[in-house]
N, C-alpha and C positions, 0 to 999 in steps of 0.2 A: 755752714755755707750760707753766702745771699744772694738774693738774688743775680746780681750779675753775675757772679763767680758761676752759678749754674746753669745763665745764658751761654758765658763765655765758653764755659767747658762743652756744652750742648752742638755750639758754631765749630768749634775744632774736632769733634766729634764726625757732624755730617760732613764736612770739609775731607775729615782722612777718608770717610766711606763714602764720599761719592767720586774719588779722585786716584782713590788705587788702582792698581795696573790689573787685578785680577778681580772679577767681577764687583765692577762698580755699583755700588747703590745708585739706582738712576731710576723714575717713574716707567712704566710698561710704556711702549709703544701705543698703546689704544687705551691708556689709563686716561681718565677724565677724571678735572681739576675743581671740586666744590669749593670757590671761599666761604664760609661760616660767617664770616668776621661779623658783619650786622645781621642773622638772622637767630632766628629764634631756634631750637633745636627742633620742634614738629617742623620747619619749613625746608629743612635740610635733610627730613627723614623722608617729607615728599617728595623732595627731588629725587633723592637715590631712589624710592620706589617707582618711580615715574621712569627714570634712567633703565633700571632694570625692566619694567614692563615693555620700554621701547624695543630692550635688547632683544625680548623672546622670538 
């Protein structure tokens, strides 16, 4: 398999699970959304600890 072939499959994938009639895959209601995309993995670990310390 290549790449796209295991994009393509991945997007029809979440597509059927989040679109079925019986318990849809869908984020929690009080789920909070980290993007990653430019950070470094310790700065993404602070946040979550930081998230979670707010939560206590």
């Amino acid at each position: 398999m290549d790449y796209d072939e295991v994009l393509a499959d991945l997007r029809r994938r979440d597509e059927a699970d989040s679109s079925r009639d019986t318990a849809p895959l869908r984020p929690a209601d009080d789920a909070v959304h980290i993007d990653s995309t430019s950070h470094y993995i310790e700065e993404v670990i602070d946040q979550i600890c930081s998230l979670a310390r707010e939560a206590r």
